[in-house]
Every structure is written in C-alpha cells, then in structure tokens.
C-alpha positions as a printed NumPy array, in Angstrom:
array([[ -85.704,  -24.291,   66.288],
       [ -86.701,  -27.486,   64.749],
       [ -88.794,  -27.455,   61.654],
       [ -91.3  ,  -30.337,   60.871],
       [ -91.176,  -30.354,   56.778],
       [ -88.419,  -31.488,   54.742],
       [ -85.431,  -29.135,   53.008],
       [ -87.254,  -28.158,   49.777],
       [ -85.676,  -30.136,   46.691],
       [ -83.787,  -27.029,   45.243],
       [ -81.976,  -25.468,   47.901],
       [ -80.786,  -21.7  ,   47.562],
       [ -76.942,  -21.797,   45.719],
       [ -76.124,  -18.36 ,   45.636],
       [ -74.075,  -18.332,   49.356],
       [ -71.838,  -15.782,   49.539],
       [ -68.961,  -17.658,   49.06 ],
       [ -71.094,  -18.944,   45.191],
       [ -71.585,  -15.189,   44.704],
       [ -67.982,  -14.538,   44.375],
       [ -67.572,  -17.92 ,   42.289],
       [ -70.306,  -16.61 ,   40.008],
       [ -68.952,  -13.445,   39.708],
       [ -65.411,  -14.255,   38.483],
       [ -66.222,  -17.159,   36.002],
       [ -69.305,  -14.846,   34.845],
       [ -73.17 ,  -15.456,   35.528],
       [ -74.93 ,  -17.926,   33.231],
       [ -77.476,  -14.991,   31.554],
       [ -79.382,  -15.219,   28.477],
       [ -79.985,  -13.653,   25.523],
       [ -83.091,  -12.124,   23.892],
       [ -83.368,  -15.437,   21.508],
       [ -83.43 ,  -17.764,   24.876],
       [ -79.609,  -18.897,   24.065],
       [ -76.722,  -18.202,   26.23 ],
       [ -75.108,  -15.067,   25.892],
       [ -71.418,  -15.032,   24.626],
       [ -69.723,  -11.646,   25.361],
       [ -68.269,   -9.334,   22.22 ],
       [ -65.635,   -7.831,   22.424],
       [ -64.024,   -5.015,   20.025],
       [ -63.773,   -1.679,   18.931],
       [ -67.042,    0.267,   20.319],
       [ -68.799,    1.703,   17.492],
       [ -70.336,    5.048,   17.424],
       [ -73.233,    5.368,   19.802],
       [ -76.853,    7.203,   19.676],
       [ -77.604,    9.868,   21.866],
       [ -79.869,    9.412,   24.698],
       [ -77.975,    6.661,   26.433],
       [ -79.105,    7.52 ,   30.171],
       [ -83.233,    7.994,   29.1  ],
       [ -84.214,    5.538,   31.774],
       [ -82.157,    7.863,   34.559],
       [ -79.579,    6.775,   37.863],
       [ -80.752,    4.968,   40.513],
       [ -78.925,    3.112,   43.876],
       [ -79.898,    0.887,   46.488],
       [ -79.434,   -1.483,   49.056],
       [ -77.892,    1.12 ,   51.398],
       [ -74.77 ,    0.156,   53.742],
       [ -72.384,    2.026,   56.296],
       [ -69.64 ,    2.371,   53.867],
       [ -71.385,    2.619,   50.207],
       [ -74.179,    1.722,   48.317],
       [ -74.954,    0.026,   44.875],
       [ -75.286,    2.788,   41.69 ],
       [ -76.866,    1.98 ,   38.864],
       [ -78.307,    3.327,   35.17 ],
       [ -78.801,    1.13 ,   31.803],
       [ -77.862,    2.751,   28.432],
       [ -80.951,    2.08 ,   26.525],
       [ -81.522,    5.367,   23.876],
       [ -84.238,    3.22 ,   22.522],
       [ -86.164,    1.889,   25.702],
       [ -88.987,   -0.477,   24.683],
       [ -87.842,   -1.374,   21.503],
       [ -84.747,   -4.061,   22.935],
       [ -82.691,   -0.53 ,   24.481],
       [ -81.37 ,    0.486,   21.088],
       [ -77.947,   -0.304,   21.889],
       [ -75.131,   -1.917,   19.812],
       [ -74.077,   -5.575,   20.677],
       [ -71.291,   -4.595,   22.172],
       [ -70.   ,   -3.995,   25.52 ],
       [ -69.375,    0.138,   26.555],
       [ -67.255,    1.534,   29.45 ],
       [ -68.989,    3.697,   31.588],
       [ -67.438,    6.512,   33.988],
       [ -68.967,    7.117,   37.214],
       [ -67.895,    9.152,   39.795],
       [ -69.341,   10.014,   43.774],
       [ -69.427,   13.582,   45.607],
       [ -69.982,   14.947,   48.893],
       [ -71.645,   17.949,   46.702],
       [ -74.221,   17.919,   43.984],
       [ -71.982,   19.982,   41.88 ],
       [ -68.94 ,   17.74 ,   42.338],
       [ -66.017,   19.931,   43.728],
       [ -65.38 ,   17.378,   46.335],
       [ -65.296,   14.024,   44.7  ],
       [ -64.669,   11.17 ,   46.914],
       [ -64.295,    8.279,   44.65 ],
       [ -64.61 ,    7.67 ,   40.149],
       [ -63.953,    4.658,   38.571],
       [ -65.272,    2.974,   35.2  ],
       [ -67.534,   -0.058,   35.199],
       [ -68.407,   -2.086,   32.062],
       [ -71.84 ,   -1.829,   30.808],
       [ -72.2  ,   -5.287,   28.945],
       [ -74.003,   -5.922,   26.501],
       [ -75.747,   -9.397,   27.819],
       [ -76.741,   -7.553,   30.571],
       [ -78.62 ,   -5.285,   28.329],
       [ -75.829,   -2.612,   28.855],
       [ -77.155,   -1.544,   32.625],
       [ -74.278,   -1.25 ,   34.796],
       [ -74.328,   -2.007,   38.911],
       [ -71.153,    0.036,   41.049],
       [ -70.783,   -1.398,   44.649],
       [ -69.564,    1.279,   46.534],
       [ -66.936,    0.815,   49.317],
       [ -65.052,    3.473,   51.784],
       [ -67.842,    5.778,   52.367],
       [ -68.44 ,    7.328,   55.336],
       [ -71.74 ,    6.049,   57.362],
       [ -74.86 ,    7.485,   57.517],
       [ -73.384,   10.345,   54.616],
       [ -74.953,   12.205,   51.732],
       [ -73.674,   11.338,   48.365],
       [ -74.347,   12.586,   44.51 ],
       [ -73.316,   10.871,   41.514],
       [ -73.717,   10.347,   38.063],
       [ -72.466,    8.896,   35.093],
       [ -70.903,    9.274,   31.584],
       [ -70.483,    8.096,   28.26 ],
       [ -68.149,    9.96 ,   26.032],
       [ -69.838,   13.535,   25.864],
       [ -72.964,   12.272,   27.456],
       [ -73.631,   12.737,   31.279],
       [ -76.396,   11.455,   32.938],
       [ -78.384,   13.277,   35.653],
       [ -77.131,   13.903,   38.992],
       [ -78.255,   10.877,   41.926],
       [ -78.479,   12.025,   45.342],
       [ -77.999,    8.851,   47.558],
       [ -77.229,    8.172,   51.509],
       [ -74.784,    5.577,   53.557],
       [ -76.587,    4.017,   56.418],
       [ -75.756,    4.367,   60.063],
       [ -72.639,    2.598,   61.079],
       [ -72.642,   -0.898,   62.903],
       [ -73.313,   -0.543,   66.804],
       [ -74.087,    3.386,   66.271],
       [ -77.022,    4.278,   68.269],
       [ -78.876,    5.927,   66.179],
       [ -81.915,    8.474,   67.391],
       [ -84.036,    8.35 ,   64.465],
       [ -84.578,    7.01 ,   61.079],
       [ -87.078,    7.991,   58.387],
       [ -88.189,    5.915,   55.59 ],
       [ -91.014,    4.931,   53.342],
       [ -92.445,    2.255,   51.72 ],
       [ -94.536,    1.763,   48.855],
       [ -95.834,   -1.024,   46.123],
       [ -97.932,   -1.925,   43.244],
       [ -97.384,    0.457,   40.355],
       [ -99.397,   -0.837,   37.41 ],
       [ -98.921,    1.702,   34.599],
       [-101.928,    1.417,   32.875],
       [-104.032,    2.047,   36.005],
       [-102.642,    5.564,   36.098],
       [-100.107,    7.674,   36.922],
       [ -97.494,    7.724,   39.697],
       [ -98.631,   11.101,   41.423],
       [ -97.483,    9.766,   44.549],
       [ -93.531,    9.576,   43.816],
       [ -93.605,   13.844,   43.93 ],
       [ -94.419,   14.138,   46.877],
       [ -92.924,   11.16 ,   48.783],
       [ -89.58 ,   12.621,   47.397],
       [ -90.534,   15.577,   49.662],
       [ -90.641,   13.782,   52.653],
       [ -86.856,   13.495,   52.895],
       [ -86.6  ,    9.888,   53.84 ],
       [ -83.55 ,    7.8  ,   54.043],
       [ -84.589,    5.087,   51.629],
       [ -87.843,    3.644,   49.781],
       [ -88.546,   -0.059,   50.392],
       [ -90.369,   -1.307,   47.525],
       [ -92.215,   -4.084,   48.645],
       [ -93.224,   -5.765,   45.183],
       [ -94.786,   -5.463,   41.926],
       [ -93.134,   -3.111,   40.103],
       [ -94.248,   -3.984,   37.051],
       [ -97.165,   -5.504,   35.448],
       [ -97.199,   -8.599,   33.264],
       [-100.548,   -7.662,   32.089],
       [-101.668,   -7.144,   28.251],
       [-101.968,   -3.85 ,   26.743],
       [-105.217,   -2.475,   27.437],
       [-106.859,   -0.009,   24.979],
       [-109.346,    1.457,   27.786],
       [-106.808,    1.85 ,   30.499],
       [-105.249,    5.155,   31.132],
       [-101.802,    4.894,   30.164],
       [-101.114,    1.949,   27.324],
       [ -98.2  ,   -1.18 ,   28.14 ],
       [ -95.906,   -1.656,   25.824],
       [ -95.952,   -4.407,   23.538],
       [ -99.254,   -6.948,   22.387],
       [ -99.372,   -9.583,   24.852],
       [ -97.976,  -10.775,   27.802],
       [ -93.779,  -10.656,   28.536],
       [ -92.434,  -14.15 ,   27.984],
       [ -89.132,  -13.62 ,   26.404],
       [ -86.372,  -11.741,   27.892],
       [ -86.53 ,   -9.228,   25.077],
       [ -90.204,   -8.508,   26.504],
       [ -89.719,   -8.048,   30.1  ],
       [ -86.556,   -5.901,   28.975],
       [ -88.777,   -3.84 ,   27.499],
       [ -91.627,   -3.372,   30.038],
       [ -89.105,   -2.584,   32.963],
       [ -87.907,    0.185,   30.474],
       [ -91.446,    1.337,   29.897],
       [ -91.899,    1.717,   34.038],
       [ -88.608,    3.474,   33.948],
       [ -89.65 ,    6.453,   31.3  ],
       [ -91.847,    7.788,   33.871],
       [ -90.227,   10.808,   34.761],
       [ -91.796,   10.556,   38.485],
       [ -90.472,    7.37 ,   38.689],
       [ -87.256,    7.75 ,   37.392],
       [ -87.159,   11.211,   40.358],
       [ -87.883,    8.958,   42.76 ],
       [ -85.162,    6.711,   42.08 ],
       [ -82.465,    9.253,   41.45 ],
       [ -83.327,   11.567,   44.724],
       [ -82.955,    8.392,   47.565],
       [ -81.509,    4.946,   48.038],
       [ -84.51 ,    1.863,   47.416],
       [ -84.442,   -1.329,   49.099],
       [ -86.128,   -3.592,   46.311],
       [ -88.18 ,   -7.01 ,   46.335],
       [ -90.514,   -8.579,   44.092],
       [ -94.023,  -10.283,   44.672],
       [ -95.696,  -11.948,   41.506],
       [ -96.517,   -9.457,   39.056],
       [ -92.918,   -8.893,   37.95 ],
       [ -93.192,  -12.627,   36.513],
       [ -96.931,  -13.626,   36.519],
       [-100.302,  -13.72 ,   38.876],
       [ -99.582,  -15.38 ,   41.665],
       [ -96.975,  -18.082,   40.724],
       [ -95.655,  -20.219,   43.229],
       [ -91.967,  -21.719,   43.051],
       [ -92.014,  -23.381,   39.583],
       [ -95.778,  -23.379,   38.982],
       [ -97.785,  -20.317,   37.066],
       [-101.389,  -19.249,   37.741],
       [-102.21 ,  -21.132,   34.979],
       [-100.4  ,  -25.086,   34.74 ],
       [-103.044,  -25.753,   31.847],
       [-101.55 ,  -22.832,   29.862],
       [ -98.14 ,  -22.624,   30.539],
       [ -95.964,  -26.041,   30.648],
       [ -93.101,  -26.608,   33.232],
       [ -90.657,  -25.987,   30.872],
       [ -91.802,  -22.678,   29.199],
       [ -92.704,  -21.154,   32.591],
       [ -89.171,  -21.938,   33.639],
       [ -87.926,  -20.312,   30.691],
       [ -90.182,  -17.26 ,   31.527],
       [ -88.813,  -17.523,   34.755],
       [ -85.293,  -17.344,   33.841],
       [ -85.696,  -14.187,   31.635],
       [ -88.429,  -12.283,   34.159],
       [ -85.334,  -12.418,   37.092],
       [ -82.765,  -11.585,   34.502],
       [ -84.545,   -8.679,   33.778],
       [ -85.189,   -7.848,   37.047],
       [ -81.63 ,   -7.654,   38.18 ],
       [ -81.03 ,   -5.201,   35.185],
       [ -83.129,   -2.746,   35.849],
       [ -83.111,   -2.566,   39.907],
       [ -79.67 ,   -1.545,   42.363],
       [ -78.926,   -4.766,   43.474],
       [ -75.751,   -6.234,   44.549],
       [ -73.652,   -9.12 ,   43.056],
       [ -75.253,  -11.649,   45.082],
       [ -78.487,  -11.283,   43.587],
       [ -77.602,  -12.132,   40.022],
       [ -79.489,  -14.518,   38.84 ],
       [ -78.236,  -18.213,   38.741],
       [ -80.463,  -20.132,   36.362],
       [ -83.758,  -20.479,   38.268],
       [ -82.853,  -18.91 ,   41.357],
       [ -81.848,  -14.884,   42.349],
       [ -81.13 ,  -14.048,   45.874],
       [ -83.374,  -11.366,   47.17 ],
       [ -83.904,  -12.099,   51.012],
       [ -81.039,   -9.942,   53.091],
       [ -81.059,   -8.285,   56.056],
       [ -79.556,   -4.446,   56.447],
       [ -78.825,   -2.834,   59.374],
       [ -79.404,    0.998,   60.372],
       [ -76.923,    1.657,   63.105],
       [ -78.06 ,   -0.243,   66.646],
       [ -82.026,    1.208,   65.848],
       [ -83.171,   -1.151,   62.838],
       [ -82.753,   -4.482,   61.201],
       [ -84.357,   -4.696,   58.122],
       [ -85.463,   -8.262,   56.703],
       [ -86.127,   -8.416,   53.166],
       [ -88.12 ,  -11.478,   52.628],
       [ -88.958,  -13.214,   48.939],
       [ -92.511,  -15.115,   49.627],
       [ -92.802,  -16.454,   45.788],
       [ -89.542,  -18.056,   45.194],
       [ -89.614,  -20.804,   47.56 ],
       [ -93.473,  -21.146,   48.747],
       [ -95.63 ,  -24.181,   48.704],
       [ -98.148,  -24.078,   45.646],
       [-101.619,  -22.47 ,   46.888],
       [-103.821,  -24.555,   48.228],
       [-107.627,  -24.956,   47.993],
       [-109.379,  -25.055,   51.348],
       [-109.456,  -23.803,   54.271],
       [-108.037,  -27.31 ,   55.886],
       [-104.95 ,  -27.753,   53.79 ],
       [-103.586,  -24.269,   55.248],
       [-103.126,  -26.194,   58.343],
       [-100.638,  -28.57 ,   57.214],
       [ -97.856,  -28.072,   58.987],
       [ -95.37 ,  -29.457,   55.906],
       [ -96.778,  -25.834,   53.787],
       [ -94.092,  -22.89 ,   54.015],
       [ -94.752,  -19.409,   51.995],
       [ -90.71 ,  -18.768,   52.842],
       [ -89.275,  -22.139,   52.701],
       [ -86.821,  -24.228,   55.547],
       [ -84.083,  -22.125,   54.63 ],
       [ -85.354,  -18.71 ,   54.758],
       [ -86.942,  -19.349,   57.823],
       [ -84.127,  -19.829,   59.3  ],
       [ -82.327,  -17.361,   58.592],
       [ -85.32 ,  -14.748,   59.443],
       [ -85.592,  -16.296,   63.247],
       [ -81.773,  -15.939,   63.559],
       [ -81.489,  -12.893,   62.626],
       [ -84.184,  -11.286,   64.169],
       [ -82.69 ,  -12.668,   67.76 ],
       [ -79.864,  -10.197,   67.369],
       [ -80.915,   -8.785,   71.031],
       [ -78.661,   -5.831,   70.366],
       [ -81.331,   -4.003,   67.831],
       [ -84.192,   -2.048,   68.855],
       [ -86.681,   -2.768,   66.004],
       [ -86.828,   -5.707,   63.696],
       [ -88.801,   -4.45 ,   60.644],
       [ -90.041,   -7.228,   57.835],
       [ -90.149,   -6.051,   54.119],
       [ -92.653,   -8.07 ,   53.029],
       [ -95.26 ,   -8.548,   50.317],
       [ -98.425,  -10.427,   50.959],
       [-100.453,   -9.997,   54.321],
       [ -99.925,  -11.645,   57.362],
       [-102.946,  -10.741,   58.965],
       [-106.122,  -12.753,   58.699],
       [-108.286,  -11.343,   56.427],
       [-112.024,  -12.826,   56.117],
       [-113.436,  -11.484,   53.188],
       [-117.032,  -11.863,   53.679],
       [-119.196,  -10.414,   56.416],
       [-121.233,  -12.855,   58.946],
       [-120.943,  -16.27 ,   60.098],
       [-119.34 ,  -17.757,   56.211],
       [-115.781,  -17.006,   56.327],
       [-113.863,  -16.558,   52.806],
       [-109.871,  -15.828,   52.534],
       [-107.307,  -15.332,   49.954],
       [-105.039,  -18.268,   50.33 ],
       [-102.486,  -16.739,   48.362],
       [-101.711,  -14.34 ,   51.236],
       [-100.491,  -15.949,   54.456],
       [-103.83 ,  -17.166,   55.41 ],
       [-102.97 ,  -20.012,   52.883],
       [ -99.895,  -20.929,   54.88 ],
       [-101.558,  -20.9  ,   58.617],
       [ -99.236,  -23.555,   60.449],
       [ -95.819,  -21.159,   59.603],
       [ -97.519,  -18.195,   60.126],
       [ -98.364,  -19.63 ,   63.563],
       [ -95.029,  -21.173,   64.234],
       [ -93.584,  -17.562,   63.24 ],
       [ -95.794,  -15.5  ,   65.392],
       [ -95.474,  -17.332,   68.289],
       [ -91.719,  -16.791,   67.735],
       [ -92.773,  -13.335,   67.822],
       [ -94.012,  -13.397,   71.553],
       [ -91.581,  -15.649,   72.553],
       [ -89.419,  -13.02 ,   74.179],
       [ -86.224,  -13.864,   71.704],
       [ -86.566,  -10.796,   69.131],
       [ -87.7  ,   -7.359,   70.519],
       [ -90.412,   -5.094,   68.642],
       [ -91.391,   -7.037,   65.349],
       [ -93.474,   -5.042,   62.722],
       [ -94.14 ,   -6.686,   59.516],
       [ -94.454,   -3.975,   56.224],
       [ -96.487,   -5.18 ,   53.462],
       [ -97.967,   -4.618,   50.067],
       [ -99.771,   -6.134,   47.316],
       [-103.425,   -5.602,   48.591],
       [-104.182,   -2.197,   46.767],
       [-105.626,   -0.435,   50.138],
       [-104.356,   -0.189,   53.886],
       [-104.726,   -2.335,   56.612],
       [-103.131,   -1.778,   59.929],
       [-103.549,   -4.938,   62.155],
       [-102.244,   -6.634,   65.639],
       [-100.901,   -9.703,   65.041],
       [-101.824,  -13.015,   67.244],
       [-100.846,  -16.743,   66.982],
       [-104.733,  -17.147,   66.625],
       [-106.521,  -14.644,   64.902],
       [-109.958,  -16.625,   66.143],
       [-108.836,  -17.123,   69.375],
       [-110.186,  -13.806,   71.567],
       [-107.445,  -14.533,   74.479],
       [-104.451,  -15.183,   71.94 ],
       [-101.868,  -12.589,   72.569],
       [-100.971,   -9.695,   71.436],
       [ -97.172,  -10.098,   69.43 ],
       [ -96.48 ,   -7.65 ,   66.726],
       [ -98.096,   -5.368,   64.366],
       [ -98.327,   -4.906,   61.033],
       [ -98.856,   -1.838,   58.119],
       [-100.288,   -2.996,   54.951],
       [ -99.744,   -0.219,   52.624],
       [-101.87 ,    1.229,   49.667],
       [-100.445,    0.992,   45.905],
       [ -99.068,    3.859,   43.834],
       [-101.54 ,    3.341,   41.242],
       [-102.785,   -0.158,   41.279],
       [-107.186,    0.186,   41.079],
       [-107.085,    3.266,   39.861],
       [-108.908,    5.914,   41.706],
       [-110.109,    4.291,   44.837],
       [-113.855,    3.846,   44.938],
       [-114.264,    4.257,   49.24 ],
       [-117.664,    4.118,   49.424],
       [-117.813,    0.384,   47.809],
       [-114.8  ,   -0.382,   49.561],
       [-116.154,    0.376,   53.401],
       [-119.288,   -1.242,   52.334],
       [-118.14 ,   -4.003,   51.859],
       [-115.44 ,   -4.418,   54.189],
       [-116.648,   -1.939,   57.437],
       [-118.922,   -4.887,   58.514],
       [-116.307,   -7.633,   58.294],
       [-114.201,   -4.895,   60.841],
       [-116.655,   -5.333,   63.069],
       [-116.091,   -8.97 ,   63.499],
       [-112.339,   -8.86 ,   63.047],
       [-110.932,   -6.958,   66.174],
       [-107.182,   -7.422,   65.189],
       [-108.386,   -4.996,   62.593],
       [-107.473,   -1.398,   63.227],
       [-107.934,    0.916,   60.423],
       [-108.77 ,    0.192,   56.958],
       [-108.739,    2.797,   53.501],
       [-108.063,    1.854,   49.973],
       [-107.184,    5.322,   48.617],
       [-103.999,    5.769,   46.777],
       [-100.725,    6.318,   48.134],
       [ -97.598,    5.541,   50.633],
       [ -96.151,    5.03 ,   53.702],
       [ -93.641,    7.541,   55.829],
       [ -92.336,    5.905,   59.336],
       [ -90.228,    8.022,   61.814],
       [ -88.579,    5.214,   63.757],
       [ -86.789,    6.269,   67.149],
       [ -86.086,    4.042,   70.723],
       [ -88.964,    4.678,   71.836],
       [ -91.628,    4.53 ,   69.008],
       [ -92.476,    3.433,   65.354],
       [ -95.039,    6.511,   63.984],
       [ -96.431,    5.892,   60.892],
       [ -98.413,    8.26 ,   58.652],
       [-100.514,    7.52 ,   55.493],
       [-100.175,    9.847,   52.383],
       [-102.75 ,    9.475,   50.104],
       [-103.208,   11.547,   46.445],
       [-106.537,   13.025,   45.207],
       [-105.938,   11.332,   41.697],
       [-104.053,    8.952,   39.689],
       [-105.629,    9.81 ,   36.321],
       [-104.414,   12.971,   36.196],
       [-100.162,   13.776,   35.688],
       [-100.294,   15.617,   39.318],
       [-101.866,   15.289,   42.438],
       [-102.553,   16.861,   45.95 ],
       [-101.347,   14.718,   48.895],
       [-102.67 ,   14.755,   52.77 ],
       [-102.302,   12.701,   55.927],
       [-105.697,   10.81 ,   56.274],
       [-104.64 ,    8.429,   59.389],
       [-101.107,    8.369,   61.607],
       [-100.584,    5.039,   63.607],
       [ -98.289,    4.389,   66.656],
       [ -96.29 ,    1.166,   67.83 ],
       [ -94.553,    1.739,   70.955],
       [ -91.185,   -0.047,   71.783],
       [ -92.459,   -3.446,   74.331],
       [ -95.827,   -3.092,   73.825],
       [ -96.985,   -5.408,   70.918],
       [ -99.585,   -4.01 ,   68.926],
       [-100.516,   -0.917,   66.663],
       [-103.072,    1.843,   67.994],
       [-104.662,    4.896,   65.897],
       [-102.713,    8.577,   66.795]])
C-alpha cells in the first residue's frame, strides 16, 4: 500500500528489539524537579502503613500471562508519601482466590523514580485461565486481583465477552457505572481514553481535583492519577478484570496534537514538551502496561495488537501522538499529506488487520470516525479534531475496509460523552457509497454529568434525519458490553440513573447487532 505523505520527522524508536535495549541500560525517566532521576540504593528505612491505598490492577491480557501491577503510595496526592528509596515487593499468582494452589511468586523492585509502582509480566500461564494475585510488603498485603489469560494462538474460540468504556472526569461525578460493569463478567475492559482530567479544581463541581491548577510537573500528574485511583469503584474495577488501556488528550491536555497544545500562545514548545514528558511518565506508572511502553523521552508506545484465540484481533490505536495539527476548514481535511495515525501506524494497522485467519478485527480507538455534522439543515459544521479533520486517511482507510483484504472491521470509540452507533462509508455524502464497517461510539463514565436528553435529541434528532449512516444516538451515562461469537458482534448499552449520587441503578436502553460479512450495524 503506497502512502502519498512523507515519514513524519520523529519516527517511533521504541521497536521491540529498543524495548529490550531500554530496559537493560534503564529508561531515561524524570524526577519530580524535571531532572533526571538517579536511582538510591541502601538500607530501606522503615515504611508507613497504607502502602497498597491505590489497589492491584493488570492488563494487556496474553495466552500465557498478563502484566500485574500496584504503586506503594500511603500518601496518594501529596507526591505518594514514600521514602526515596527503592522497596522489594513480593507478588505471587493462584489458580484460587485463597491461594492454596499457587502457580508462580517472585519479587519485583518497586523503584523509587518510578514513583515506587511496580509492573510483573507474567509468563507460563495457561491460556484463556483464571488467575488471583496480590502483593506484599513486609506485614502488609494488598487486596486480592482476579485476572484472566486470553485464548491461545489459532484456538477457535466460540465466544468472547468484553466491555469498553471512557471519559471519567472526577469532578463531573461519580463512577456508578464501574459496579455494575464488574457484574457483567467480561474478559477485559478496554479503556479507550481519558482517564483523567487535566482540568482545574472546580469549587461547584461535584467531587473536587486535587491540587490548584492545571498538572504540569510530574509531581502533579503523579498526583491526579492517584486521586482517580482512590475511588474505591475504580480501584474494583481494576482489581476484578484485566484492562486494555489507551489515552486520548485529556491525560496530557485538550486536544493536543503531536508536539503542539490547545493553546501555542500559552504554552511554548519547550514547556509543553516538558509537560509532555512527565504526563506519559505518569501514565505508564499508574496503568498495566508492558515494558515496551515505557516512555522514551517524547515518545511511549501504546498502539499493539492482541489476539483472542482465532475469534478477535484487537488494534489499539494512539490518534494524538503522531497526528497532523488540527486544521481549520473544511478544505484542508482533504489534503491528502494530513494523517490522525501517522505513516507508520498505518501501516502496521492495514497489515495486521489482513491476517485472513481472524474472524473479527476490532479497533480500540478514541475519537469518531463517523461523520458527524453538527448543525441541522443545509450549513454543515464538524469537529475537526475527530476524524472528520483528517478526511483523505479516513477515506484511504475505509476503502481498505471494503476492499475484501480484512474480514468484519468494527471500530470502538470514545471521547464524545454520548453514543453513536454508525455504518461506515468511504463517502459519508455520497448516498451510493458502500456499506464497509461499523462503528460503536460509547457514552462516558461520568464525563457531562447527568445527561440532559431532552436538549441533547433536540438538538441532534434533526441532524439524524439528514445523516442516514446514523443509527441510534443517546447521551446518558454509561458503558459498553459486546458478546462476540463467529457469527455475530451483539452489543448492549448500560446506562446509570445518576452520577451525582455514590450508587446507581443500571438498565439496557438499546442492543445493536453486526453480523459476520455483512458490513454495517442494525438496531436488535
């Protein structure tokens, strides 16, 4: 597949074979004063209680293991309260949650320039396998994890269960949701972005962010990651099933693009790199990631692909890191030289999803693909952040779509606050453009607030009228549960009753259907 625009002039370094290289001679982190960190070694001093109060999570599910992780941080928002120095930590994995049958233990190193969290890559699991674990320090144990292998390569698999979610602001209330989608007894959570906020404290909101201002340093996004992660419902969430993790803007700032903020006038090249730097850093502390997605300066490797037996290939794809900046108008999303993914990416998407052998090629993905007018009548308005700023890819991508060379593509998304479940053409404006793929925009966990419907379907029911590659729309709060098997892809929105309360009731307000070979998404 030839690409018309030029290799972007910082290419990914972080191959597999730089991942090991990084990992020996140790990755270049920071500390909380901006200066590179210098490990300490000596004798461990005493330590406070309360070392696991941001909880166990894992991630990044494989056939043979997964990725465990915790932070000791007794002091959460206030730097983690730890000493500079780094602490062994024992961890061991069960085939029981009360650990008579332990299958493997070991101690990893909880350093302190990585602001003591700690990341265990499993190995020699069996596939598609419940697990517990936990951890300890000295006297101090950490709650139990319940985690799960995926299928094993080639294995055909009859069905797979998962959910997705995004968009968790924690002032805009709180996370009713995670409750119940820990009921629905899926096999992972893929989080499709914004996990945290970067926005100031606001006295009027609901629940209050940490700090007085912004995160800038690495000290402050340290310390807002740890304020997500004293939510009990959040930290539940994380300790009861695998996630599958990418970020979309709000984990550095509003809608930054490659090296440029929202804001060039306010922020200069050089301190928004800086920011940068300590947002990813931060990132990788607090999230299950593997070894290849430590940071490297600028750059952290989140696009990956994981497989679930012979049923599911699951692309993770980073839209921020390597996009174009935003453009304008309407005409400049044309150019064919614009890429939300970048030349590399790309690549590695189409070749990837051409592996005939899988059933279902599912995108984890965070800003919509499907055009979106946002204003009713002949005037047509877009958000040209989303992929309606980025037209000539998104063309070149779908039409890769119908091309016969991947089978069954449905793109997950996030980041709009509300659900939209859409076909997906070549050319949204063109009425006898084809039919190629589907995709499920999914609601935010708290994001908005309460959902105002009747404003929302005011606004937005007439603009579905004109927009026919538009099947269901709802802005309520909420997630995502997909059953996937051979022959189908069913899909059913959960939605709470509140946000602004500490529990909610849940309910089923639309289920949605893609059948294997027939692009598209219908209505149950």
């Amino acid at each position: 597949m030839s690409l018309p625009y030029p290799i972007s002039r910082r290419r990914f370094v972080a191959s597999a074979a730089g991942a090991v290289t990084g990992l020996v001679a140790g990755p270049a982190l920071i500390g909380p004063d901006g200066a590179r960190a210098v490990p300490r070694p000596g004798a461990s001093p005493a330590l406070p209680d309360g070392l696991f109060a941001l909880g166990v999570a894992s991630g990044d599910p494989g056939p043979d293991g997964v990725v465990l992780w915790t932070r000791l941080a007794p002091d959460p928002v206030h730097g983690g309260g730890m000493p500079d120095v780094d602490v062994p930590v024992f961890w061991e994995v069960a085939e029981d949650e009360r650990f008579r049958r332990v299958r493997q233990r070991g101690t990893a190193l909880s350093r302190s320039q990585l602001a003591h969290s700690v990341h265990v890559e499993l190995r020699g699991l069996r596939p598609n396998r419940e697990y517990w674990y936990r951890f300890r320090v000295g006297k101090q144990v950490s709650e139990t994890g319940r985690t799960r292998t995926a299928p094993a390569p080639g294995e055909r698999v009859h069905d797979l269960r998962f959910a997705f979610a995004s968009c968790q602001d924690f002032q805009a209330g709180h996370y009713t949701a995670y409750p119940h989608l820990i009921d629905e007894d899926v096999a992972f959570v893929a989080f499709l972005g914004d996990y945290i906020y970067e926005n100031t404290p606001n006295p009027a909101a609901p629940r209050l962010h940490e700090g007085t201002g912004e995160p800038i340093t690495l000290t402050d996004y340290r310390n807002r990651h740890a304020q997500y992660r004293t939510d009990p419902d959040l930290r539940k969430a994380h300790s009861s099933v695998p996630w599958i993790v990418t970020l979309d803007d709000h984990e550095l700032d509003n809608n930054w693009a490659d090296e440029i903020p929202q804001d060039p006038a306010l922020q200069t090249p050089e301190a928004f790199r800086a920011r940068r730097i300590a947002a990813f850093q931060a990132y990788y502390e607090h999230m299950p990631l593997r070894r290849s997605s430590i940071p490297d300066g600028l750059d952290m490797r989140l696009y990956r692909r994981l497989s679930f037996g012979r049923l599911v290939n699951l692309h993770v794809l980073d839209t921020r890191q390597y996009r174009s900046d935003q453009v304008a108008t309407l005409e400049e999303t044309y150019d064919p030289t614009r890429s939300m993914t970048g030349e590399e990416q790309e690549r590695w998407l189409v070749r990837g999803m051409s592996e005939r052998h899988v059933r279902w090629n599912l995108l984890a993905n965070q800003v919509m693909w499907a055009q979106n007018d946002r204003t009713a009548g002949p005037t047509q308005t877009f958000d040209l952040d989303n992929w309606d700023g980025y037209r000539a890819q998104r063309r070149r991508l779908l039409e890769f779509f119908g091309s016969g060379r991947t089978s069954n593509p449905v793109v997950l998304t996030g980041d709009r606050h509300a659900t939209w479940v859409c076909d997906l053409k070549p050319d949204f404006d063109d009425p006898a453009s084809p039919v190629v793929g589907a995709e499920l925009t999914g609601t935010s966990i708290s994001t908005g607030g309460n959902a105002n419907t009747a404003a929302f379907h005011a606004t937005y029911d007439p603009i579905m009228a004109e927009s026919p590659h538009w099947k269901f729309i709802d802005n309520q709060r909420g997630y995502m549960v997909c059953d996937v098997s051979e022959e189908r892809l069913h899909a059913r929105l959960r939605v709470v009753d509140t946000v602004l309360a500490p529990t909610a009731q849940v309910s089923t307000v639309a289920q949605f259907e893609v059948t294997a070979g027939l692009p598209g998404v219908h209505i149950v």
